[in-house]
N, C-alpha and C positions, 0 to 999 in steps of 0.2 A: 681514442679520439672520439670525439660526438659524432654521432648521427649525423647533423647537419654538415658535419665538413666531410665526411666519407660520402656524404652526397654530393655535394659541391665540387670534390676531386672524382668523384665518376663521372659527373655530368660533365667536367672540363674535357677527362678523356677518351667518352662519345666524341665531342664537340673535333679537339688536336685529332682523332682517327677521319672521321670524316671530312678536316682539312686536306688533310696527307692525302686520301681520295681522291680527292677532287684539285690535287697540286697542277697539272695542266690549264683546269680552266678557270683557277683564282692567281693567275702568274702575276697579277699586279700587284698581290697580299702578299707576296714570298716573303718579302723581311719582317712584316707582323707574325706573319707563320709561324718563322722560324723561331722567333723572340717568344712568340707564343708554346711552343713548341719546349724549350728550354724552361719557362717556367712551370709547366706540368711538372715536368722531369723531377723539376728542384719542390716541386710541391712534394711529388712523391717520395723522392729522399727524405724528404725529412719528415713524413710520415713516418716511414720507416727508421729513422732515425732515435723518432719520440717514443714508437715502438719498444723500441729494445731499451731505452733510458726510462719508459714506465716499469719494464721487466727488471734492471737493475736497480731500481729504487724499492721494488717490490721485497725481492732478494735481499737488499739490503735493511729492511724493514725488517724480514725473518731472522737476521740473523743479530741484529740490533736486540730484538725479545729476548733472542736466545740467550745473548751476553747476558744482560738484566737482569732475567730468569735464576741464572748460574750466579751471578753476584749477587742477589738477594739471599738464594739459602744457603749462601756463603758467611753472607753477612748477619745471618740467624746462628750459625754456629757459631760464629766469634764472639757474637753477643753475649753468646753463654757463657764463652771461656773467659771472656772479660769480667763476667761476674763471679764468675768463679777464683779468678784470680785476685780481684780486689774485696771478693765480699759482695753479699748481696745489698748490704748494709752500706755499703762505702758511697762517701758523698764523693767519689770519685769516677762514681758512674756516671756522674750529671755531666762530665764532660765529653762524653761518648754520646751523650744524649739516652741515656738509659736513666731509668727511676730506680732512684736506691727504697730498698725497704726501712720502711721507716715506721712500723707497726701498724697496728690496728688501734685508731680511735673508737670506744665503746661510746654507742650511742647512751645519753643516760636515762632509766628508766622515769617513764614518765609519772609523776606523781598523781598516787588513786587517790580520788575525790572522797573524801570523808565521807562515812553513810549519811545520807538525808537524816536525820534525829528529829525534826519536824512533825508533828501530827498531819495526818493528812486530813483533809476539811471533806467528809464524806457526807 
């Protein structure tokens, strides 16, 4: 929860403690009190509430990687097997989403420039 509202619910319950205090000599507020009084409560519930629904989103967060994690180098083994089983060569890996080998293009060598045969003008 922010700052600002963990302040905001302590300030409220100074505010509800110090009602409840003084319940004799604010007898004409009893029903604000009271109303007031119920809504701290329900503030704090459900602090605590967000509380523990941060902590299981958390936990569920850990263990979300954790699948992921586990199904990634799951899906590196397979990967292999599938090429292994079809060939590394098989354009039936494009369907897997794998790159079939498909050689080595030779860059071609670049053509050497004829010696200069020119006199040079010294």
């Amino acid at each position: 929860m922010a700052l600002g509202k963990m302040a905001t619910l302590g300030d409220l319950q100074r505010f509800k403690d110090s009602m409840s205090a003084n319940v004799n000599e604010l007898t004409s507020y009893e029903g604000g009190r009271l109303k007031f009084d119920g809504l701290v409560a329900h503030a704090q519930a459900l602090t605590r509430e967000q509380a523990a629904q941060t902590a299981a989103k958390q936990e569920t967060s850990k263990k979300l990687q954790d699948v992921l994690n586990e199904a990634k180098l799951l899906a590196t083994v397979l990967r292999f097997a599938v090429k292994e089983h079809f060939g590394r060569d098989s354009e039936k890996l494009v369907e897997f989403g794998l790159q079939p080998f498909r050689g080595r293009t030779r860059k071609p060598k670049p053509e050497t420039p004829a010696p200069d045969t020119t006199p040079s003008a010294e």
